[in-house]
C-alpha positions as CSV (number, residue, x, y, z in Angstrom):
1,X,0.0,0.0,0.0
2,X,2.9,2.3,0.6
3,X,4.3,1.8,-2.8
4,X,0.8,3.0,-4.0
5,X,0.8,6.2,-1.9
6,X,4.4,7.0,-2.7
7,X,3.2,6.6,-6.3
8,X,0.1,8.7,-6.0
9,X,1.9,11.4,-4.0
10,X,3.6,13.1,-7.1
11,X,1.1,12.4,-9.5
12,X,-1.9,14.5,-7.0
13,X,1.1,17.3,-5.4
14,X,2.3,18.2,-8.6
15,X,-0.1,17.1,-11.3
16,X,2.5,17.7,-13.7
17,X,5.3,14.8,-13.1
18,X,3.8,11.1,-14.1
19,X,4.8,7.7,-12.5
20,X,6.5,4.8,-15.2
21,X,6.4,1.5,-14.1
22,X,8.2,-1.1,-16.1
23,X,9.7,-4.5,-15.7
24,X,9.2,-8.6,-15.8
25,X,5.8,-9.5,-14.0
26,X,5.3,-5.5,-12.8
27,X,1.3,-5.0,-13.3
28,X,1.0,-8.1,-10.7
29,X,4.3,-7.9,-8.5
30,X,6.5,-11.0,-8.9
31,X,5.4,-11.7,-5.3
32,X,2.1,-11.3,-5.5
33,X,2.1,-7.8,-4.2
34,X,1.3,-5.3,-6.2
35,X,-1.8,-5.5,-8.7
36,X,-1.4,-2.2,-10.4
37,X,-3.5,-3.5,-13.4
38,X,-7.0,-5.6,-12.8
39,X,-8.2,-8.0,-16.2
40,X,-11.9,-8.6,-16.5
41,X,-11.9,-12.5,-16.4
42,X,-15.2,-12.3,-18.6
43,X,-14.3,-9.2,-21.1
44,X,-10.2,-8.8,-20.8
45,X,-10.5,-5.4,-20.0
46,X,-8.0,-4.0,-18.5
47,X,-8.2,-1.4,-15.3
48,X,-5.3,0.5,-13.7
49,X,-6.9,2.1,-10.3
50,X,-4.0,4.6,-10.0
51,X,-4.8,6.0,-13.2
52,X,-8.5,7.1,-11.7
53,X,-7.8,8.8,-8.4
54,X,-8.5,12.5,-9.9
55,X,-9.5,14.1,-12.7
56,X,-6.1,16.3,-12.4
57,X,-3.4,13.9,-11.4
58,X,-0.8,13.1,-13.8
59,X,-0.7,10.0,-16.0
60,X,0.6,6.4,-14.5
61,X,1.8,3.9,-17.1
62,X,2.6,0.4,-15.7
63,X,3.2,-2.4,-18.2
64,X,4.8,-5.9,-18.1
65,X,7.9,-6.4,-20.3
66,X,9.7,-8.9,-22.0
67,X,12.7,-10.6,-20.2
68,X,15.7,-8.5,-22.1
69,X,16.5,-6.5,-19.9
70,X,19.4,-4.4,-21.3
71,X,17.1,-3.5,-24.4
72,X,14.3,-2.7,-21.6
73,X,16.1,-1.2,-19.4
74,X,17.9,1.4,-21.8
75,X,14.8,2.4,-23.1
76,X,13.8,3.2,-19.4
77,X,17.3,5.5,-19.2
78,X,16.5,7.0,-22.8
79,X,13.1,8.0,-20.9
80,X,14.0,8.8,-18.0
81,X,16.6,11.5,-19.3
82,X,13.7,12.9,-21.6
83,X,11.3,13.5,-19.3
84,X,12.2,15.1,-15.9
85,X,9.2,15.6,-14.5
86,X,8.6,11.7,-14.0
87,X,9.5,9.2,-11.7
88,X,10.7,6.4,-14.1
89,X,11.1,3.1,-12.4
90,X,12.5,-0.4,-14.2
91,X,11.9,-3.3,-11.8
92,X,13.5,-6.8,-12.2
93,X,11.7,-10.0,-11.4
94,X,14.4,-11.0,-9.6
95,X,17.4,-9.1,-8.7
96,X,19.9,-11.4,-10.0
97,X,18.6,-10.7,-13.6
98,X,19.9,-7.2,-13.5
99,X,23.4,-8.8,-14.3
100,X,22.2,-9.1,-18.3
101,X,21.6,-5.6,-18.3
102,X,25.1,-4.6,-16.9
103,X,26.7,-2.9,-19.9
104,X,23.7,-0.3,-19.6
105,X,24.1,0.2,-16.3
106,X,27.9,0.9,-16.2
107,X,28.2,2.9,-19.7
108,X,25.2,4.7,-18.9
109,X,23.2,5.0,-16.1
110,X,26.3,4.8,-13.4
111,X,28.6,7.2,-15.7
112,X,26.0,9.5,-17.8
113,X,26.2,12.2,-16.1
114,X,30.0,12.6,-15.6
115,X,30.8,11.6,-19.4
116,X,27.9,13.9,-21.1
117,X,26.1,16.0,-18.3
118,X,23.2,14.1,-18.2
119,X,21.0,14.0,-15.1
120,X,19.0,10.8,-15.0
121,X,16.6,10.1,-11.6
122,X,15.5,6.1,-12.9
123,X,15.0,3.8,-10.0
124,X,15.8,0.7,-10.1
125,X,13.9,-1.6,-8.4
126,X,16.1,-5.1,-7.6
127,X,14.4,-7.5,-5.1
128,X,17.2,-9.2,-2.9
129,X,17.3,-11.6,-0.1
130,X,18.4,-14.8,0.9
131,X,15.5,-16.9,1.4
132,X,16.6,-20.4,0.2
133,X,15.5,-20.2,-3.5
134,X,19.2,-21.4,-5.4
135,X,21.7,-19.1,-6.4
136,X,19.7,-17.1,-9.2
137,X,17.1,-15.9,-7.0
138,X,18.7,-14.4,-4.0
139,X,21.5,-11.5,-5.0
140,X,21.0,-8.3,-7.1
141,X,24.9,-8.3,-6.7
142,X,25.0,-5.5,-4.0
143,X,28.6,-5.4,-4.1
144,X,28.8,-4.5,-7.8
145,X,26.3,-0.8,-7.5
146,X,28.5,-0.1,-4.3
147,X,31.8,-0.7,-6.6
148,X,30.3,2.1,-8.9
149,X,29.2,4.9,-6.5
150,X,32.0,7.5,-6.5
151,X,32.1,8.0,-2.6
152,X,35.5,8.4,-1.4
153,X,36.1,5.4,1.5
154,X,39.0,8.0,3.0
155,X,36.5,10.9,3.6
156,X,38.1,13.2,6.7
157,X,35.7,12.2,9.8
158,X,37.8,14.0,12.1
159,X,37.2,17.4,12.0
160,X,33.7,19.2,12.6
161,X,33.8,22.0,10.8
162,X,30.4,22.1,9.6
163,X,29.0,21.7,13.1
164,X,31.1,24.5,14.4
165,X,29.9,26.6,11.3
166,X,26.4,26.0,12.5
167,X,27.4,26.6,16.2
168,X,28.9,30.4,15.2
169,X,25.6,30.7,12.7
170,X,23.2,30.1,15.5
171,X,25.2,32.1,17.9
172,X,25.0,35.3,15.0
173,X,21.3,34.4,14.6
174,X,20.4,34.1,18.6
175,X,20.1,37.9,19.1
176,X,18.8,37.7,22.9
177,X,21.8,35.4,23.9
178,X,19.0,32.8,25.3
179,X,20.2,29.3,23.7
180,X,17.3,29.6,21.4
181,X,15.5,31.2,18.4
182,X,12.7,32.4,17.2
183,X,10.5,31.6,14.6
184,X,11.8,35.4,12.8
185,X,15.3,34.6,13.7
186,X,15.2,31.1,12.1
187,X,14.0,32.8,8.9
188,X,16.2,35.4,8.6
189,X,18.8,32.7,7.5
190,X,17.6,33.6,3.6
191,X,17.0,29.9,2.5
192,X,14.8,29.8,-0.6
193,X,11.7,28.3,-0.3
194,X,12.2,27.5,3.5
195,X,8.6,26.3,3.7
196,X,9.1,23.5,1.2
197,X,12.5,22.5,3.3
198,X,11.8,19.0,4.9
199,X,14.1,19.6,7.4
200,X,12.0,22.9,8.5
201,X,8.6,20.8,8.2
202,X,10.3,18.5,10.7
203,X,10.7,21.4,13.3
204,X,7.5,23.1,12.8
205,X,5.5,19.7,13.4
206,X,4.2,18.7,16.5
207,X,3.6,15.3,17.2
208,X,2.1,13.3,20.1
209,X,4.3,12.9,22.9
210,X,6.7,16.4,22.3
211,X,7.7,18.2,25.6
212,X,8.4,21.8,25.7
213,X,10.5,23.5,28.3
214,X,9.5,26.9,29.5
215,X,12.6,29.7,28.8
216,X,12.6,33.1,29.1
217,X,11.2,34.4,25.6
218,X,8.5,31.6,25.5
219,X,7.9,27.8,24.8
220,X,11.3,25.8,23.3
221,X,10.0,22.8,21.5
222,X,12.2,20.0,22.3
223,X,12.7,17.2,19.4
224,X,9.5,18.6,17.0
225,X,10.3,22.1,17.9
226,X,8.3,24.6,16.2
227,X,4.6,24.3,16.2
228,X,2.2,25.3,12.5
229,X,1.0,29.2,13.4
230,X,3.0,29.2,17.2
231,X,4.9,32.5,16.8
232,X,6.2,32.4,19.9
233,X,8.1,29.0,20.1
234,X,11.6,28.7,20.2
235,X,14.1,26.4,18.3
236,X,16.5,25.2,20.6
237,X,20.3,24.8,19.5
238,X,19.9,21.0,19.5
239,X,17.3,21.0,16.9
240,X,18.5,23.7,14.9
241,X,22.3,21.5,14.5
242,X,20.1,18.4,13.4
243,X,17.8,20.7,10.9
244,X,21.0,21.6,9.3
245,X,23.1,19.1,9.0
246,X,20.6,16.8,7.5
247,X,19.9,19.9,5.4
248,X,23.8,20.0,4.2
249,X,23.9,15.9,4.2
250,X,21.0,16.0,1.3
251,X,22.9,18.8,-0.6
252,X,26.6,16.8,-0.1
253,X,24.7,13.6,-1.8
254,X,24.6,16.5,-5.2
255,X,28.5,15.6,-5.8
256,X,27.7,11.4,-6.1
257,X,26.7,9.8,-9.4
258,X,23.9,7.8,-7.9
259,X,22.2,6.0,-4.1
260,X,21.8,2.4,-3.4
261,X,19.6,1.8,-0.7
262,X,18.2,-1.4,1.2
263,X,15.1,0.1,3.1
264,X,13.1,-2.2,5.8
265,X,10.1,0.0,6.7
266,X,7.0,0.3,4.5
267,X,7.9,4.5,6.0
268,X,11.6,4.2,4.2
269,X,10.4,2.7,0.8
270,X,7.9,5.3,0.7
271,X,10.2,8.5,1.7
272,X,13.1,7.2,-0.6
273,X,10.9,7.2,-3.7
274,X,8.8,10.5,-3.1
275,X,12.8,12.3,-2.9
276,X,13.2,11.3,-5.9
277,X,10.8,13.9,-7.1
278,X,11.2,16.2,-4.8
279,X,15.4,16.8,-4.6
280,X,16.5,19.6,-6.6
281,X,18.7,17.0,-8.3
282,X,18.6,13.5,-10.3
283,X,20.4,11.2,-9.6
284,X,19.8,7.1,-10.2
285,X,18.5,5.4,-7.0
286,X,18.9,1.4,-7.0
287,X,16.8,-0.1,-4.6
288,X,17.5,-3.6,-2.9
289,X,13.8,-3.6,-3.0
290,X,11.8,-6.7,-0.5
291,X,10.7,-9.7,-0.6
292,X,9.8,-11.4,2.6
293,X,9.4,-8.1,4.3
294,X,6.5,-7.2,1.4
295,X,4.2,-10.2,3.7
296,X,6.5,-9.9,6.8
297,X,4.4,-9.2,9.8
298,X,6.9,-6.8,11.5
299,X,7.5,-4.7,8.9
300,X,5.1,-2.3,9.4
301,X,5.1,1.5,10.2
302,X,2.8,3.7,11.9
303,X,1.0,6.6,10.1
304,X,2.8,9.0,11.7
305,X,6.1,8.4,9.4
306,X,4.1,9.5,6.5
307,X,3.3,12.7,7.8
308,X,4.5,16.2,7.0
309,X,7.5,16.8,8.7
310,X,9.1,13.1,8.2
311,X,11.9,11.8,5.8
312,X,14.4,9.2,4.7
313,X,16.4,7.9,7.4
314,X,19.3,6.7,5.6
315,X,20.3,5.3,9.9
316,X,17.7,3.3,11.7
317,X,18.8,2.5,15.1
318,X,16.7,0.9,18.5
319,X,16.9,3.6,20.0
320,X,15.8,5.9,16.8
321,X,12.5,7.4,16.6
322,X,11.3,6.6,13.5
323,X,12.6,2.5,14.2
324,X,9.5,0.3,14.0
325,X,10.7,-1.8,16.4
326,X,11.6,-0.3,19.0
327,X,8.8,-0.9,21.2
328,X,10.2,-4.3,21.3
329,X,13.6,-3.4,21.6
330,X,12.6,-0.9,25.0
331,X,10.1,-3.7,26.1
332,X,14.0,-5.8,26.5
333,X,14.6,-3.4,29.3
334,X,18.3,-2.8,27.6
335,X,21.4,-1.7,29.5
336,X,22.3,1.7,29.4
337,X,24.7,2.5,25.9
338,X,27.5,2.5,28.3
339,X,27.3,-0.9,28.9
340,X,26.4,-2.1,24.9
341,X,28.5,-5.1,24.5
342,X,28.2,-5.3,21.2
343,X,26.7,-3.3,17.9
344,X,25.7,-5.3,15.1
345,X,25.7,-3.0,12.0
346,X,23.5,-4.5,8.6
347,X,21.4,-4.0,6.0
348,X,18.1,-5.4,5.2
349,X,15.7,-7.8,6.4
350,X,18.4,-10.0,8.5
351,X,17.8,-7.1,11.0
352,X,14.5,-8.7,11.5
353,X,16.1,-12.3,11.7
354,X,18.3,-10.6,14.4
355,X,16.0,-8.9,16.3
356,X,13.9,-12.0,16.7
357,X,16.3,-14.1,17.8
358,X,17.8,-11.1,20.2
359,X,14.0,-11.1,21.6
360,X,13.9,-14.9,22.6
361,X,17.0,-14.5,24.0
362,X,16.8,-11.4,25.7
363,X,19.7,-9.9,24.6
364,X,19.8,-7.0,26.4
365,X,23.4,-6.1,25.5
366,X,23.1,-5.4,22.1
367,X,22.3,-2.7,19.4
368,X,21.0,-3.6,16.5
369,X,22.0,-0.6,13.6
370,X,20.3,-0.6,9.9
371,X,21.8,0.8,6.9
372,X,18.8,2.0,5.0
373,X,20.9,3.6,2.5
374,X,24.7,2.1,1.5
375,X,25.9,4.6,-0.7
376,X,26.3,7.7,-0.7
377,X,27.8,6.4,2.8
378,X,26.1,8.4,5.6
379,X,29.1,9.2,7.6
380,X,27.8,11.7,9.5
381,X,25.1,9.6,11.1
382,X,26.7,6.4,11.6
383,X,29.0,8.6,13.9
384,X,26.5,9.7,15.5
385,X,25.4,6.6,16.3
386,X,28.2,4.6,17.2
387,X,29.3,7.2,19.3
388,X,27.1,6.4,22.1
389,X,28.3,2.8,22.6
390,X,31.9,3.7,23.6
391,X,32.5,0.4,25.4
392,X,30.8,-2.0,22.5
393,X,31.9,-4.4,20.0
394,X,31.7,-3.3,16.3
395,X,30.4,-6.1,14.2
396,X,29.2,-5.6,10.4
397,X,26.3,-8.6,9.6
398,X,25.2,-9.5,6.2
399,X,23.3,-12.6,4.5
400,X,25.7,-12.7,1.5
401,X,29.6,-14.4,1.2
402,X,32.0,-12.2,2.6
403,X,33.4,-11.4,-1.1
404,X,29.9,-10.0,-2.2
405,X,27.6,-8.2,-0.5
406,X,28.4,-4.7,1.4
407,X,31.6,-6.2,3.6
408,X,34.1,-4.9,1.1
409,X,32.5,-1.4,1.1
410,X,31.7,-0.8,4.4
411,X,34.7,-2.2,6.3
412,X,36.7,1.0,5.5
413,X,34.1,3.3,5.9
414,X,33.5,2.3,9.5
415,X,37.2,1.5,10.0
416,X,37.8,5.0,9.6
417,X,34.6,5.9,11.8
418,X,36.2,3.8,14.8
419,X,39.7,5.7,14.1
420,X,37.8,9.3,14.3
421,X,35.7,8.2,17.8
422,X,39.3,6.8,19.3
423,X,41.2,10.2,18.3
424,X,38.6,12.5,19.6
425,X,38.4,10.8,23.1
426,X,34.7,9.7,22.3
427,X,36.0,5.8,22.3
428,X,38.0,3.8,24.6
429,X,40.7,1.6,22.9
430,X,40.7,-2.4,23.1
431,X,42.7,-3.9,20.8
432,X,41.4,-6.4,18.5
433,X,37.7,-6.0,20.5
434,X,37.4,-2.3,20.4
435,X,39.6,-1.1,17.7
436,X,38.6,-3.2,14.7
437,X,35.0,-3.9,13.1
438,X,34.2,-7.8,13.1
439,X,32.6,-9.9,9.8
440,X,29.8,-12.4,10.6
441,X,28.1,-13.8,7.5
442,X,28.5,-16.6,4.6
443,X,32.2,-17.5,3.9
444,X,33.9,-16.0,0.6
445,X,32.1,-18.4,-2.7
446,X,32.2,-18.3,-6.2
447,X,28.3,-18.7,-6.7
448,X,25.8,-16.3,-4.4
449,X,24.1,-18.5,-2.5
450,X,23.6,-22.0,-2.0
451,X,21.3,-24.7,-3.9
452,X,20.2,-26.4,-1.0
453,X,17.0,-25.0,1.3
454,X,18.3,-27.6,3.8
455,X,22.3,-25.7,3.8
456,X,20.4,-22.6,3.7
457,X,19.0,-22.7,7.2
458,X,21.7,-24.6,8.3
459,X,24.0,-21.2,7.1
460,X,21.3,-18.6,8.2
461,X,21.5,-20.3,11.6
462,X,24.8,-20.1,11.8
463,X,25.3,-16.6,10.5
464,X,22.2,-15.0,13.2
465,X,23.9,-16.8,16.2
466,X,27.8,-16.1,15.7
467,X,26.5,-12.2,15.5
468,X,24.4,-12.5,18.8
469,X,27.2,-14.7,21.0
């Protein structure tokens, strides 16, 4: 249902951009999911419901295609490029398939822009998982889009000059000297079209549950700071550093060739296809897109993630907000973050397989992190994040062989993230415990996953309870 609302969304907002849906097995969903075409059994006729929801939304094409997918999925680029006001998404039927299509995405869709200027925002849609169906049903071959993103593994972490930028801004901007500012003072900063900002949507919504603490010049919104028509409120400095720096974090992303994301909420999938539209760039998303989690009873998010004000979280933590399951996790009574044992960093539905199994056995010593979104690599937040376990064991999880999959990618990356904590005091040292990030998962292979559903388990076993010992 959310891939129908994040579809609709564009088409009703801004009755100009249309929604393209190609691919193997689309109308229906390979999995039985999606049904974006109906046939009259009697009369054939065909019936698209998304293309009758008003009488001024844009136009939504959906139609099933052949299995070639480099001739398919060119055309889909050749689109794409002519028509920027529409969100033009090729899915495969299975991930795996992509790999006949490869020439396309390398000499065009990864390297378009920088070879010839051209701005391309296809999504591709590439369902992955290891779910014991053979080795050409389970891998859209993560490891090769990561390979392709140009995102610099040696990025400086260890300065904070941007926060300290914001720190003097906010100190220029705070003209009473009273930690916080006003709804006038917030404005003044000049940004075009600040209403429009999601970042400034997220301050100015209030929802259930925000606390405000009386200050001098009025009410200062804690975490949902300002309120819709509350002229009075107050942004505190907190929220006006997070505001910001996701605010800079969406611009950075401008200098990369494309994302590649692996969301786990019905919230994500839905946020990571409307900013497609709505960034004031294109760029190529490629979506490790669900299986199980499309009929997985956990994967569910509340209403409230849809709402104005909310976004992609390219982080998902237990203790973060917008985490579906962190009811669960808090229902574990966990220690306090000084006393995480362990952090177990991944991406895609084994978070599920590892919360479960954390549940039953009570594992209230460990963090659970998600990567929603591989590349560009979100730095900024996974520092965040792993700052507050300064006692805990680093460990990267992943359902594929350690040759494939996102080991190879993200190793440095939070290599270098362990190296900046240490150096700024913000991590104790511990040798090979502390100092080094640990690989659970399938050993290196020459074929993606096994053809057995009985070595499957036996390996997914394996695999969920080396990363909780």
């Amino acid at each position: 249902p959310m891939e129908k609302n994040a579809f609709i969304a564009p088409m009703v907002d801004h009755p100009t951009v249309s929604v393209r849906l190609s691919g193997q097995d689309c109308e229906r969903g390979t999995f039985n999911q999606r049904h974006a075409a109906i046939i009259d059994q009697n009369t054939a006729a065909r019936y698209v419901p998304l293309s009758h929801i008003s009488d001024l939304q844009a136009s939504f094409d959906v139609c099933n295609s052949s299995l070639s997918e480099e001739a398919v999925l060119g055309y889909e680029y050749g689109y794409s490029l002519e028509n920027e006001n529409a969100l033009v998404i090729w899915e495969a039927q299975f991930g795996d398939f992509a790999n006949n299509a490869q020439s396309m995405i390398d000499n065009f869709i990864a390297s378009g822009e920088d070879k010839w200027l051209c701005q391309s925002g296809l999504v591709l849609l590439l369902p992955h998982g290891y779910e014991g169906q053979g080795p050409e049903h389970s891998s859209a071959r993560l490891e090769r889009f990561l390979q392709l993103v140009n995102d610099d593994e040696d990025r400086d972490l260890s300065s904070n000059s941007d926060v300290k930028t914001m720190l003097q801004m906010f100190s220029r901007l705070d003209s009473d000297k009273d930690g916080t500012l006003s709804l006038q003072e917030v404005k003044s900063l000049g940004m075009k079209e600040m209403e429009s900002i999601v970042e400034w949507q997220s301050l100015k919504e209030i929802r259930p549950g925000t606390s405000t603490t009386a200050t001098g010049g009025g009410g200062a919104i804690g975490s949902s700071s300002l309120g819709s028509g509350m002229d009075d409120s107050r942004v505190l400095k907190s929220d006006y550093i997070k505001m910001m720096m996701r605010w800079l974090a969406r611009n950075e992303e401008a200098k990369h060739n494309m994302s590649v994301c692996n969301v786990t909420t019905p919230a994500n999938y839905f946020h990571v296809l409307r900013r497609q539209i709505h960034r004031p760039y294109a760029k190529p998303l490629v979506l490790m897109s669900p299986k199980y989690l499309l009929h997985h009873a956990a994967a569910v998010s509340d209403i409230k993630e849809f709402e104005t004000g909310t976004s992609f979280d390219r982080v998902i933590s237990d203790r973060s907000p917008m985490n579906n399951l962190r009811d669960s996790f808090l229902a574990l009574d966990p220690v306090p973050p000084s006393q995480t044992r362990k952090v177990l960093v991944c991406s895609g539905k084994i978070a599920y397989a590892l919360h479960h199994t954390r549940k039953a056995k009570r594992g209230r010593d460990i963090v659970i992190v998600r990567l929603e979104q591989l590349a560009p690599f979100p730095a900024a937040e996974m520092t965040s994040v792993l700052g507050r376990y300064p006692n805990a064991q680093i460990v990267w999880v992943q359902e594929e062989p350690k040759n494939m999959g996102g080991w190879s990618y993200v190793h440095p990356r939070l290599s270098n993230i362990l190296r900046t904590l240490i150096e700024r005091g913000e991590r104790r040292r511990g040798g090979e415990t502390l100092d080094v990030v640990r690989y659970v998962g399938r050993a290196a292979s020459a074929t993606t996953a096994c053809g057995s559903f009985t070595i499957h388990n036996k390996e997914n076993r394996m695999v969920i309870n080396d990363a909780l010992s």
